[in-house]
N, C-alpha and C positions, 0 to 999 in steps of 0.2 A: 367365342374362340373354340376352336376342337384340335382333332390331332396334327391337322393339316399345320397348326401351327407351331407347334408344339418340335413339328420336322425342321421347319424353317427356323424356329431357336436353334437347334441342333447346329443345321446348315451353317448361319450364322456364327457359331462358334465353331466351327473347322473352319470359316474364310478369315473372317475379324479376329479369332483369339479369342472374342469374349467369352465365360462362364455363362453358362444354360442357366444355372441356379443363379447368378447375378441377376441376370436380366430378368428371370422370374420374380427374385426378390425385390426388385425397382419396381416392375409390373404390379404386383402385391401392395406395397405402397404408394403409388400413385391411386388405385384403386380404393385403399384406405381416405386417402385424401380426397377423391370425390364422395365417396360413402359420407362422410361426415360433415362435408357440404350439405348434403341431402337429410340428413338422421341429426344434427346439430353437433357441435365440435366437441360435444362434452361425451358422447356416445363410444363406448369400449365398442367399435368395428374392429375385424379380424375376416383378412380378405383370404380364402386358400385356393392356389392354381394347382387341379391336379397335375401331375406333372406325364402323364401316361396319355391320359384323353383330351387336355385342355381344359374340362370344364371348371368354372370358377360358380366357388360357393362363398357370402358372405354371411358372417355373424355375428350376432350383439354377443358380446362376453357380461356377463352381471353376476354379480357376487350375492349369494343366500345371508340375508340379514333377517335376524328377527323381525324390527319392524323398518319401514321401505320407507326412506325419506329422499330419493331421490332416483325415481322408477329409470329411469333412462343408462343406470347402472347398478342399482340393487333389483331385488327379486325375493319375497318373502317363500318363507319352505313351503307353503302350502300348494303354490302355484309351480315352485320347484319340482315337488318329487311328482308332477304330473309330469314329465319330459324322461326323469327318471327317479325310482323311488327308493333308490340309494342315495341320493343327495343329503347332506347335512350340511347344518350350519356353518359359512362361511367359506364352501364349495362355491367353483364358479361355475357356471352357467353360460352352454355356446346353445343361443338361438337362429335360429340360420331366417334369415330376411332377406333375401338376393329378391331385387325387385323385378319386374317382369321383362323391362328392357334395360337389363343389364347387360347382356350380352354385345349392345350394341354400343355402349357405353365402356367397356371393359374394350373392348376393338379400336375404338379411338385412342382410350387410353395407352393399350399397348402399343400400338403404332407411334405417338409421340411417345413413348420411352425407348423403345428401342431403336428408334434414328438418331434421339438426343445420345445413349450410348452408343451408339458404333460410330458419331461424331466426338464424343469422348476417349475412343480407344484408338480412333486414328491418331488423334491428337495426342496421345499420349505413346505409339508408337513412332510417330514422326520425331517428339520429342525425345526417346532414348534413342533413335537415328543417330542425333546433332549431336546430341550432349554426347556420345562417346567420339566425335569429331574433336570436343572442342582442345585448344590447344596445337592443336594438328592444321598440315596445310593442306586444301582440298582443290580441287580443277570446277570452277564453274564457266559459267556462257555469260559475257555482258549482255545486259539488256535493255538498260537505259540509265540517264543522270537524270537526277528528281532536284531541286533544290541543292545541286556543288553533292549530294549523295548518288555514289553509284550502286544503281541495284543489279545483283548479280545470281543468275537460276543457278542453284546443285542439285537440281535434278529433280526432286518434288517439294523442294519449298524456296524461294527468294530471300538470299543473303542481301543485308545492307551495309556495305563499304562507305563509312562517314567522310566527309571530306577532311578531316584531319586523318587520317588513314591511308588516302592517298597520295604515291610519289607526287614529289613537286612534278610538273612540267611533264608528266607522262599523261599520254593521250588516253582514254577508254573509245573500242569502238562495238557495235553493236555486235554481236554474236561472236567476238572474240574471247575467245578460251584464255581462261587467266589464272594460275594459282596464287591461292589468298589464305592468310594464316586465319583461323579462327577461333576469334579472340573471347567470345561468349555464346554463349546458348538460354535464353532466358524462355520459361513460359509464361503462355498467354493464355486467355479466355478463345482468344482468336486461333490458337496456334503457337508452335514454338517460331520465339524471331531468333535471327542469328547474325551477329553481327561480327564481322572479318577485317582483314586490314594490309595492307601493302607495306607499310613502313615499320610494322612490329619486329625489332631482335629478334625474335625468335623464330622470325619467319626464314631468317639465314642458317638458322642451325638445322631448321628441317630440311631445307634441301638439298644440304652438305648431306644430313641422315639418308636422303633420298638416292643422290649419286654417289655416294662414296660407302662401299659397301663395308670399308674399316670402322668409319664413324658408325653405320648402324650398326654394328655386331659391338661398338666398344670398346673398341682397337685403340680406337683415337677417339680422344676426348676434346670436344670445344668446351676449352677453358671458360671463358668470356668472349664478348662483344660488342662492340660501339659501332653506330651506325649514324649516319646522318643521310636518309635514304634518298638515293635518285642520285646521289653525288660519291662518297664514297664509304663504305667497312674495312674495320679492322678486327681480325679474330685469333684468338691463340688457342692453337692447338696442341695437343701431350699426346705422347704414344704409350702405351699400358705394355708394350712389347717391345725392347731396345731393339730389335732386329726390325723395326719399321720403321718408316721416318714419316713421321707426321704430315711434315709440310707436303712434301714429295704427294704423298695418297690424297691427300684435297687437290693438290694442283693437277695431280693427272699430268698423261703419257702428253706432252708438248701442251699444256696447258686444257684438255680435252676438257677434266670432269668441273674444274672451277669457271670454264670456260661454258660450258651449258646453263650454270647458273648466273652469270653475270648474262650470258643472252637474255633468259627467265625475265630478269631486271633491269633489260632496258640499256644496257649499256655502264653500268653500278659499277666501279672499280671496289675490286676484294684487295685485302691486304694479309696475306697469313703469315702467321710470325708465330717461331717457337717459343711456349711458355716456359719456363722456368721459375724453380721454388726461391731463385737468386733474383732478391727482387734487382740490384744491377743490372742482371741479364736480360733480366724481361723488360725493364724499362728501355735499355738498350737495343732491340727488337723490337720494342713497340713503335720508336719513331723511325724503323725504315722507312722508305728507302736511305734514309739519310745513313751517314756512318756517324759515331758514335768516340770520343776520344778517351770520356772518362763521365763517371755516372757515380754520385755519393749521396748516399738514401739517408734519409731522418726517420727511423720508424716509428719511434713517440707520435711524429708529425704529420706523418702519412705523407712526406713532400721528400722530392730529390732535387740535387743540384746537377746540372748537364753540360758538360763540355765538348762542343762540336767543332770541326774544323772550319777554319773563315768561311769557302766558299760553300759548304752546307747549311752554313746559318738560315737559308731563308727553304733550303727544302727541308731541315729538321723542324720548322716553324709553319712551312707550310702557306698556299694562300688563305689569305687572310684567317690563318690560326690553325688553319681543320687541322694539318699534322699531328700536331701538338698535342690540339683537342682532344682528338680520337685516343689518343695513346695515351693521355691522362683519366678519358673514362673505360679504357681497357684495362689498363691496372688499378685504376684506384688511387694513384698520387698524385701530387699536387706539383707538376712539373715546370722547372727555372729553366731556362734555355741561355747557354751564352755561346757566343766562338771563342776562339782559345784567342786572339788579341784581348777581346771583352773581357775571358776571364784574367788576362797579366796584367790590364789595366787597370779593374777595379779591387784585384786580389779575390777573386771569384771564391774559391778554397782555402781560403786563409783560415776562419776560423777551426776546419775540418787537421790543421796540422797543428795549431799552437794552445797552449793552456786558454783560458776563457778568463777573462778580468770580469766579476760579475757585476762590478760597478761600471764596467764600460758597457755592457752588454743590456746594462739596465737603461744607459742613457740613449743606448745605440736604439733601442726598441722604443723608447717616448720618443724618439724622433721618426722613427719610420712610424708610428702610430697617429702622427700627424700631417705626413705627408700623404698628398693626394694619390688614389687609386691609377698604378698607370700600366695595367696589368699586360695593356694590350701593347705597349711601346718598350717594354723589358723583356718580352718573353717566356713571360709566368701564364702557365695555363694550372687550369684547375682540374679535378677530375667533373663534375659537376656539371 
């Protein structure tokens, strides 16, 4: 090696990033590591690369012992203070042994170190890339389906969209532009993988963050959200400013900004509904469109009771449940659904107005404790 190379570390650390002294120091070490292949494994080698001219000197290191029981690292004084004759006992001792075709051995060696590193520090720039992605939703290129997995380019590495990740019923075509929330960033020997996803909650709050310039700045807070992707969301929104209105800034000037994200999604119906610290109200809100007659919460229970007007019963309930659904995992309650005939007939509210007989209430519970699950045919939804 000589100076020529010695530029090219340099070089190499203005383009890659790497440390000159890193890569000299790997270089150094690998060098140890063939030295003592050659010199036997038990030999104190100490490789040094000047750092000015390149040249590379090696040394035996041996310690001054009285008497030498193991020449390949001790060194009696006698033979010591020939090299120098201020050496004393149990001074170490650098013999320099750089063998004749070292130099050409030293050349290979550097060479596989410093590809194996700058293959290290791409990889590990690629990988601070993603990893401050992740979380976030990013515009990649389809590229192709592998096994129900879609593989998706961001530009210099290929995201893997698992097929549970994917909208139901949504097409991927080849070099369409797609944004995907990204859900991990893991490293590899190979590389950072990064794996993304279509159907993540959280991929709704981003792109609210993205077009609604209230929500990024913090104006508006998305409370929660329930999703059941490709079919329909619901999200509650709060305003940090009484002079905004929430809903109003998501939905945009004739439906504009809610309207670019439901494009994004294929056709995704949003649902935005104002939050409220009344859990009433918010429960009441959560199953828009429907209206809402009367709403009485159990907070021990985390469940409300719900009285809807007759012909609402089945859009408060929704097909086959989603209304319901969505707006029991937007809040977090365990929601009863009745019409007002339902609730006169079976006394819906009854217990909500009259003292509690605890012995009735105890018999009342061993029997609903035995009857069978009919959750789907009453109108009980779950948050869950």
């Amino acid at each position: 090696m000589n100076a020529e190379f010695i530029q090219a570390l340099a070089q190499i650390e203005k383009e890659k990033g790497i440390s000159k002294e890193v890569l000299i120091e790997a270089i150094e070490n690998s060098l140890i590591t063939a030295c003592k292949n050659n010199f036997g494994a038990s030999t104190n080698v100490k490789v040094i690369i000047d750092k000015e001219d390149g040249d590379v000197s090696v040394f035996s290191e041996k310690k001054i012992v009285e008497i030498v029981d193991n020449d390949q690292i001790e060194i009696s004084l006698e033979e010591a203070v020939e090299y120098n004759p201020d050496y004393g006992i149990g001074d170490i001792v650098q013999i320099e042994i750089t063998p004749k075709n070292f130099g050409r051995i030293a050349a290979q060696k550097a060479k596989q170190v410093v590809v194996q590193k700058i293959r290290e520090a791409e990889r590990d720039v690629l990988f601070n890339q993603y990893i401050s992605k992740e979380k976030e939703v990013v515009t990649g290129i389809i590229q192709r389906e592998s096994k129900g997995n879609v593989v998706i380019n961001l530009g210099k590495i290929d995201a893997i969209m698992a097929e549970k990740e994917c909208i139901p019923g949504e097409t991927y075509t080849t070099n369409e532009r797609l944004k995907v929330y990204v859900v991990e960033v893991k490293d590899s020997t190979k590389g950072p993988k990064v794996y993304v996803s279509r159907t993540h909650p959280e991929l709704i709050k981003r792109l609210f963050e993205q077009e609604v310039p209230e929500v990024h700045d913090g104006v508006v807070e998305i409370k929660s959200v329930s999703r059941e992707a490709g079919s329909r969301t619901k999200i509650a929104v709060h305003s940090n400013n009484p002079d905004v209105d929430p809903v109003g800034s998501c939905v945009g000037h004739n439906g504009s900004r809610v309207g670019i994200i439901v494009h994004e999604l294929k056709g995704e119906k949003i649902d935005i509904i104002p939050w409220s610290e009344k859990p009433e109200e918010y429960i009441a809100a959560a199953l828009s469109p429907s209206k809402v007659v009367k709403v009485v919460v159990d907070d021990q229970h985390k469940s409300a009771k719900v009285v809807v007007p007759d012909y609402q019963l089945s859009l408060a309930i929704g097909k086959e449940g989603q209304n319901a659904r969505l707006a029991a995992k937007l809040t977090g309650y365990r929601i009863d659904i009745k019409s007002e005939t339902q609730a006169k007939e079976t006394d819906f509210m009854a217990l909500d107005d009259k003292p509690v007989n605890p012995f009735e209430q105890f018999l009342e519970q061993a029997n609903l404790d035995n009857e069978p699950d009919t959750e789907s045919d009453t109108g009980l939804f779950d948050e869950e």
